[in-house]
C-alpha positions in Angstrom: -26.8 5.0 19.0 -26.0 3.6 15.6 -22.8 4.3 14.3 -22.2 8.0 12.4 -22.0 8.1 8.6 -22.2 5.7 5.7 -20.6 2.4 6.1 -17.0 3.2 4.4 -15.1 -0.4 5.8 -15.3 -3.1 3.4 -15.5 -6.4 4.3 -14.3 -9.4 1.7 -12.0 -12.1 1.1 -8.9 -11.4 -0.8 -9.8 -10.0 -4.6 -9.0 -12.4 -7.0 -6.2 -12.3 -9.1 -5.8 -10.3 -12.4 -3.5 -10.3 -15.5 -4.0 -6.7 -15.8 -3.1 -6.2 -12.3 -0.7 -8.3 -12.0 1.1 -7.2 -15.0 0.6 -3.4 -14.9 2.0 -4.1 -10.6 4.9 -6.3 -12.2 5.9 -3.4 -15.0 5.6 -0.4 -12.2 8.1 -2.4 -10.6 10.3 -2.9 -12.9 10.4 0.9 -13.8 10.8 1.9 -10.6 14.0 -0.7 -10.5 15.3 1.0 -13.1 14.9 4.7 -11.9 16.4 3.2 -9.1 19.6 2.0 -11.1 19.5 4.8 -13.1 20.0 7.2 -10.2 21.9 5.3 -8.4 24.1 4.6 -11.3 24.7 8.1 -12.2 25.6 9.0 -8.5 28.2 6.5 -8.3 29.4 7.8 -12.1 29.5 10.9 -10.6 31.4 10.2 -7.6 33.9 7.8 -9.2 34.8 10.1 -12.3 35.1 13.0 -9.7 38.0 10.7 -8.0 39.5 9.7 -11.1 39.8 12.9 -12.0 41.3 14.8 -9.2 43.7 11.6 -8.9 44.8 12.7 -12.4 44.8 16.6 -11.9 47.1 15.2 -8.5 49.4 13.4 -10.6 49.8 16.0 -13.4 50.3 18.6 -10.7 53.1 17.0 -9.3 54.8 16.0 -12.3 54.8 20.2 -13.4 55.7 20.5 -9.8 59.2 19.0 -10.5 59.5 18.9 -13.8 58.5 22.8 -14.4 58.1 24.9 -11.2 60.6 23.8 -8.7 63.3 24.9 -11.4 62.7 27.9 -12.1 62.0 29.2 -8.4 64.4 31.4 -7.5 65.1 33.2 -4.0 64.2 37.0 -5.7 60.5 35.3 -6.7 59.7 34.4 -3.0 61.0 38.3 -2.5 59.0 40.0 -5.0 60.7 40.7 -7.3 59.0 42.2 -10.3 61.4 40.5 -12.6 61.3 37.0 -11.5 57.5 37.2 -11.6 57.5 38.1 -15.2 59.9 35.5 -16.1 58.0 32.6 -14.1 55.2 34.1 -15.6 56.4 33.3 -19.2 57.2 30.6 -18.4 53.4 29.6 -17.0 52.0 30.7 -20.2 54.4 28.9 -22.2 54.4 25.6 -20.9 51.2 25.3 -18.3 48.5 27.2 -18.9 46.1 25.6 -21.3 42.5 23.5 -21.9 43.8 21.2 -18.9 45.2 24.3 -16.6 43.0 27.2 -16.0 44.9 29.1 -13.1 48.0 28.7 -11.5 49.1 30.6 -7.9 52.2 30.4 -5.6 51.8 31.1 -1.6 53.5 32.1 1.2 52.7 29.9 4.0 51.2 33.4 5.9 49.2 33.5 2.7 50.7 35.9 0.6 50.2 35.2 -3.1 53.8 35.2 -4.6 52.3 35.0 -8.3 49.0 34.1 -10.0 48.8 34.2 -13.8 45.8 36.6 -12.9 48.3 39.5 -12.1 45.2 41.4 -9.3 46.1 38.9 -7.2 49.6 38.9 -6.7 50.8 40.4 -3.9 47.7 39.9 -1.6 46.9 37.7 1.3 44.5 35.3 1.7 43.4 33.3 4.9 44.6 29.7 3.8 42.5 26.5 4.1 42.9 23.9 6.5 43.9 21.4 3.5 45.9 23.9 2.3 48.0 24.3 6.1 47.9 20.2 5.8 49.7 20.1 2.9 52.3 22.7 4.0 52.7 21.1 7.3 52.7 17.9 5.7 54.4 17.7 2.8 52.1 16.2 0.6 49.8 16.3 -3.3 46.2 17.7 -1.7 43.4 17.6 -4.5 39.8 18.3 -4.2 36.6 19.9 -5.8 36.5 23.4 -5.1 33.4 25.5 -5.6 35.1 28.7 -5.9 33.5 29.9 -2.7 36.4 32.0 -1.6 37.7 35.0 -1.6 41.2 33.9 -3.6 38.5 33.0 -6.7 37.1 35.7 -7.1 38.5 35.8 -10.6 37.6 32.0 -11.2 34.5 31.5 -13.5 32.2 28.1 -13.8 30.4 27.0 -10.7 33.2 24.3 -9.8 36.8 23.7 -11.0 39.6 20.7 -9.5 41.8 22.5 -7.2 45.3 20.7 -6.3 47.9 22.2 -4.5 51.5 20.7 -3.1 54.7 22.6 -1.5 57.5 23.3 -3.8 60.8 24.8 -2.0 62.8 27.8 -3.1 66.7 27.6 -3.4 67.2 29.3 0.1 65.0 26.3 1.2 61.6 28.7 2.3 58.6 26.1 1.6 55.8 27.7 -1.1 52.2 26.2 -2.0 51.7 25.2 -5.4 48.2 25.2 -6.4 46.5 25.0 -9.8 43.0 24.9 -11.0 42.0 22.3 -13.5 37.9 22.7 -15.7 35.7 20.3 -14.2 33.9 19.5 -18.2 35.9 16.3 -18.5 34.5 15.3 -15.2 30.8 15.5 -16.3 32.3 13.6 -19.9 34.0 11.0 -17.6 31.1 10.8 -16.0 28.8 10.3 -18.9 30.9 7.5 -20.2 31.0 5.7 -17.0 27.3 5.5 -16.6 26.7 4.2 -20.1 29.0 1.6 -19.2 27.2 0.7 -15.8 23.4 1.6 -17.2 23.7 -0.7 -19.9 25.3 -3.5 -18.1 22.8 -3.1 -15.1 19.5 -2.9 -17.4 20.3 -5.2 -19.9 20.4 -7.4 -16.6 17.0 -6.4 -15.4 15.2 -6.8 -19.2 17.1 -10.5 -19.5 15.7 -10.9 -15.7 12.3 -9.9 -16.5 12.4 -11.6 -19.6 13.2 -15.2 -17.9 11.1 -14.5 -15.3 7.9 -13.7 -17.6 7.4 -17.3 -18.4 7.0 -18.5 -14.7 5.2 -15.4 -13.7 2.9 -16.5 -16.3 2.3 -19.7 -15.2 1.3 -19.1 -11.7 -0.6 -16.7 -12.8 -2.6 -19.2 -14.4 -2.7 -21.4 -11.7 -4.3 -18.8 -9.1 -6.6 -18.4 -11.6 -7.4 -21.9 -12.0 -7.2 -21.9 -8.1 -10.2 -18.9 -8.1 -12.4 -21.0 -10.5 -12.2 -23.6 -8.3 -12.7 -21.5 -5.2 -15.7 -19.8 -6.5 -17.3 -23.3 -8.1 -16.5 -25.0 -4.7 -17.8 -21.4 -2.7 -21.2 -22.2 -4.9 -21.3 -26.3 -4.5 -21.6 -25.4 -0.6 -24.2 -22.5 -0.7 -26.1 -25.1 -3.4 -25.7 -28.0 -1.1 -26.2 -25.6 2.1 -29.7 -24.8 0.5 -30.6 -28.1 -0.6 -29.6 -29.3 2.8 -31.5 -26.9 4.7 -35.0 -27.3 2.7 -34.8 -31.0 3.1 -34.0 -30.2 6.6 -37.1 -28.3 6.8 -39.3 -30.6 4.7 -38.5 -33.6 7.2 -39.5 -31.3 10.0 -42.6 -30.3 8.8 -44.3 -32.9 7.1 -43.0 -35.4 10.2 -42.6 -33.9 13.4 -45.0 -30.6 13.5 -47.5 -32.8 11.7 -47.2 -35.3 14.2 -47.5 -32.3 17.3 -50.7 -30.6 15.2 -52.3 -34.2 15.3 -51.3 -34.5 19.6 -52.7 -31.3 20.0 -56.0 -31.6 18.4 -56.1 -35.0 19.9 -55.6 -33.9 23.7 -58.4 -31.0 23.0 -60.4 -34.4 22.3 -59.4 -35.6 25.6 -59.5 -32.5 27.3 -63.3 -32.1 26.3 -64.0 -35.6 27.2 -62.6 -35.5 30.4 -64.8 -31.6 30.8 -67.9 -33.5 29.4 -67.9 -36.3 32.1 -67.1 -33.8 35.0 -63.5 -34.2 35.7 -62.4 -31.0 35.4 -58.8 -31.3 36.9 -58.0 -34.1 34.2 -59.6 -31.6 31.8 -57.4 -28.6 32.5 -54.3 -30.9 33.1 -54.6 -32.3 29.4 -55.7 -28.5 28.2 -52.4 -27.6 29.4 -50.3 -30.3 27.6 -51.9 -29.2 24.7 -51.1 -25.8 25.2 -47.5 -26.6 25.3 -47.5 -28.5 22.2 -49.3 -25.9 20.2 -45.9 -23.5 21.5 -43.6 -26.2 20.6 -45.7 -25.6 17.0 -44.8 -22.2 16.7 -41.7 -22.6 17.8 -41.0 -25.1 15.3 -42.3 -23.3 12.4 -40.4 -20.4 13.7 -37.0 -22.3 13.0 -38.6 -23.5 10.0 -38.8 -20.3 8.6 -35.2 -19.5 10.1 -34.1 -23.0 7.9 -35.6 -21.8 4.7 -38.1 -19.1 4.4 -40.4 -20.4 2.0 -42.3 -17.0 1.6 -39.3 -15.8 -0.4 -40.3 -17.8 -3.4 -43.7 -18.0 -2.2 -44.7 -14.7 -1.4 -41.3 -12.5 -2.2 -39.2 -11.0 -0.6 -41.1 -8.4 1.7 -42.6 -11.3 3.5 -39.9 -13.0 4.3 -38.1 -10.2 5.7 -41.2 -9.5 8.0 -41.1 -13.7 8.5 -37.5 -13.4 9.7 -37.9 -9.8 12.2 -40.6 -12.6 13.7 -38.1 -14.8 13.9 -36.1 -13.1 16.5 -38.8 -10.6 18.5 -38.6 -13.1 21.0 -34.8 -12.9 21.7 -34.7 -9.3 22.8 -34.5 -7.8 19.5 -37.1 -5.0 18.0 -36.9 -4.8 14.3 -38.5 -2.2 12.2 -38.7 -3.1 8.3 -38.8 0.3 6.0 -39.0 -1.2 2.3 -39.0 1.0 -0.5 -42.3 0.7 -3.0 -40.2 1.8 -6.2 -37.9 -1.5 -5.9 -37.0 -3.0 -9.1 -37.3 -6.3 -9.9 -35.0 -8.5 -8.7 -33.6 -11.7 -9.8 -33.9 -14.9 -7.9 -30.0 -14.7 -7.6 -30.5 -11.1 -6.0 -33.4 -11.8 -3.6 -31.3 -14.8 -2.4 -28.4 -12.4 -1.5 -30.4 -9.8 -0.3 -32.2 -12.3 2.3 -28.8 -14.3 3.0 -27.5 -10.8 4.2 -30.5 -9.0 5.6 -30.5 -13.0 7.8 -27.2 -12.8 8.3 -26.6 -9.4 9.6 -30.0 -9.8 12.2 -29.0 -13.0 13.3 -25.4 -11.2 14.8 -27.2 -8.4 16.4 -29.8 -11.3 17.7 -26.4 -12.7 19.1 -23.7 -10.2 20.2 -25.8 -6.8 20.5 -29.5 -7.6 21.9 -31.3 -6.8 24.0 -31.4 -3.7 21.2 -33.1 -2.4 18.3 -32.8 -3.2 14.5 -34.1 -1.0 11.7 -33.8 -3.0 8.2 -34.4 -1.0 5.4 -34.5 -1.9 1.6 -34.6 0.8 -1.1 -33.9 2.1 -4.4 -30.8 3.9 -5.7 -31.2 4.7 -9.2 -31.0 0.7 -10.7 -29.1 0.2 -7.5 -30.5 -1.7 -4.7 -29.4 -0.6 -0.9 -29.9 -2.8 1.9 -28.8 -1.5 5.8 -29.3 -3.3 8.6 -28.4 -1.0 11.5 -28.5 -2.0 15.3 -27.9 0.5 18.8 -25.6 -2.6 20.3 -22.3 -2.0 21.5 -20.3 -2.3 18.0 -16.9 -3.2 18.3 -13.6 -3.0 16.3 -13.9 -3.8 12.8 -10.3 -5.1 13.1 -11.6 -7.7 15.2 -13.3 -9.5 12.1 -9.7 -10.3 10.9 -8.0 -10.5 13.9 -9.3 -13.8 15.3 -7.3 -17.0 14.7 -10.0 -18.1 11.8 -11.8 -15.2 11.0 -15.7 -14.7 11.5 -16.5 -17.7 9.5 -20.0 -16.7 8.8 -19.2 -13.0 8.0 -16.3 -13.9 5.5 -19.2 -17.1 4.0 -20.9 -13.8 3.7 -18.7 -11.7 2.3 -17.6 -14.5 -0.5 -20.9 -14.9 -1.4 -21.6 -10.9 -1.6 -18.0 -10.7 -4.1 -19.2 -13.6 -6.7 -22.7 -11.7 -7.0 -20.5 -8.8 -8.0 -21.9 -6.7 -5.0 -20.4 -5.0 -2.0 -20.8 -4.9 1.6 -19.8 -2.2 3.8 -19.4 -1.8 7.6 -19.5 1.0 9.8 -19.1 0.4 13.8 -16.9 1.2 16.9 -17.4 0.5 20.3 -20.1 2.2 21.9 -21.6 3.4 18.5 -23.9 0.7 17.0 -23.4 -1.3 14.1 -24.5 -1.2 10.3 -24.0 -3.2 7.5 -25.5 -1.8 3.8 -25.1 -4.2 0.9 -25.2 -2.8 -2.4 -26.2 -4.8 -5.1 -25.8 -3.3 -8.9 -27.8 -2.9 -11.6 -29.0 -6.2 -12.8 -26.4 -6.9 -15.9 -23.7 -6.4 -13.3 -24.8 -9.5 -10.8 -22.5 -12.4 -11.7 -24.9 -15.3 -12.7 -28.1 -13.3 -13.5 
């Protein structure tokens, strides 16, 4: 069973490297950096103007605290008394209320609102807060953000105000609860003005960072390019010299060696019909047989020749030697079946090169790891586009695998080098159990590097 669905895994060597790429990666980063600082740096505005300011709405509630309230508590206010409300109340308006003091209230510690400059609430009684019982208990300066979630500011307006509250004592000695409400605006201001402060230091850092750091970014950006020339000029040298190795490889073989057996076996036919003519018949099938052997050591020879360097491809294209290399490997237990399209077009020398180098490739590692099985090879048109699969019902295995070993499929990633320079792409598609199938595409022909 050959694996389901188009091949979708793609096998390669690392991309080279780009400018464009690098840069545009390079600039993301630095924008994200400075979203980063820039939220970061308003949080940490946020929070520290928040504590400057309640440390100052603590400090000016205590100073009122002694300087204002405490004197002019009097025994008849803790009581009630509609009198000593109205003068305290005066003196509120007079000499607290204002932009920096929004509300003012006096409690009870059972929570009984002595006075509030909003007069509804005086006189009520309100569940008090567990910093508010700390700060009785305690005598102490409690500030905080309050969000006006309860049921004593109802009257408040704004979504959040600075609440700080301390005990004060009447003349009689019973303990009140000072509290006042300052706006929460110069917060946000504060908070503005801090962040300038710590944005500008903070990017102005990262510009001057990026800026020194363009220069040697630069550099080895030129040197990983000079590294991918080299690469791909020393990737070429060893295909070039692979190819000139293998024909004169092929050469020696044939005009030496299988020339040599051709000549033994014609000559022990001699002998063999000799040996028939003057009745020795056992000498005669005894030499038929040697030459029988060396006629199979022939074909077997010119078999790996054709494996060394298929000389049909230039000879007699590229059909032939595709049906010269399914030959090739009949004998090892693998069945290939060759489907080639009829509305090919042309193809460059570079291009029916690659396609062969692939198509050998790919049938030589089913030959290997999958047979005994069955190959289909197919070769056919897509638009300009020329597919290539080569599809076998072996066992498959984990395409992690390729990378996995300690150094790589070296033939698949020779492969896959050569399949990047041509500007072409090779997928794969297997699992275990599921067959494997490799489909080299191969683009129009003003896309192929070197045609």
């Amino acid at each position: 069973m050959v694996a389901d669905g188009a091949p979708t895994g793609i096998v390669g060597a690392q991309p080279p490297v780009r400018t464009r790429g690098v840069v545009l990666r390079l600039s993301l980063a630095l924008v994200a950096a400075l979203i980063v600082v820039a939220v970061l740096g308003a949080l940490a505005a946020q929070l520290l103007a928040e504590r400057q300011s309640v440390n100052d709405a603590a400090n000016r509630a205590d100073i009122l605290a002694q300087a204002v309230i405490q004197p002019a508590l009097s025994n008849q206010l803790v009581d009630g008394d509609p009198d000593a409300v109205a003068a305290l109340d005066a003196l509120i308006r007079d000499r607290v209320l204002g932009s920096e003091i929004v509300r003012v209230k006096l409690w009870r510690p059972d929570g009984l609102v002595v006075y509030a400059d909003e007069p509804q609430l005086i006189g009520r009684t309100f569940p008090l807060s567990e910093n508010q019982q700390e700060a009785l208990a305690a005598p102490q300066v409690r500030a905080e953000v309050s969000d006006l979630s309860g049921s004593e500011n109802q009257f408040e307006t704004g979504g959040r105000l600075l609440e700080v509250y301390r005990p004060v004592w009447a003349p009689d000695g019973r303990e009140l609860l000072f509290e006042l409400y300052s706006p929460y605006a110069p917060v946000a201001a504060r908070s503005a003005e801090l962040w300038r402060g710590f944005a500008g230091v903070t990017i102005s850092s990262l510009l001057l960072f990026a800026a020194l750091a363009a220069p040697i970014v630069w550099r080895l950006l030129k040197r990983a390019r000079a590294v991918d020339r080299e690469r791909a000029a020393l990737l070429q040298h060893t295909v070039d010299a692979s190819d000139a190795e293998r024909r004169r490889i092929a050469a020696t073989l044939h005009d030496g060696p299988v020339q040599e057996l051709v000549a033994t076996a014609f000559a022990a036919e001699g002998v063999a019909a000799g040996a028939a003519a003057a009745g020795e018949t056992d000498v005669a099938s005894s030499v038929r047989g040697v030459a029988a052997a060396v006629r199979g050591n022939i074909r077997v020879l010119r078999s790996l020749l054709v494996d060394i360097y298929p000389a049909s491809l230039a000879a007699a294209g590229l059909p032939q030697a595709l049906l010269d290399l399914a030959d090739t490997v009949r004998g090892r237990g693998v069945d290939v079946q060759i489907g080639l399209a009829p509305d090919l077009r042309d193809l460059t020398d570079l291009e029916r090169r690659l396609v062969y180098r692939v198509a050998q490739e790919c049938v030589r590692n089913s030959a290997t790891h999958a047979a005994p099985c069955s190959v289909v090879l197919t070769l056919r048109a897509e638009a300009d586009t020329v597919v290539l699969d080569v599809a076998d019902d072996g066992p498959g295995f984990e395409p992690d695998s390729l990378q996995s070993r300690p150094l790589g499929h070296f033939g698949t990633q020779v492969l896959a080098d050569l399949v990047e320079d041509a500007g072409a792409r090779l997928l794969l598609a297997t699992a275990p159990g599921k067959g494997t199938t490799w489909r080299l595409i191969v683009p129009p022909t003003e896309h192929v590097a070197g045609s």
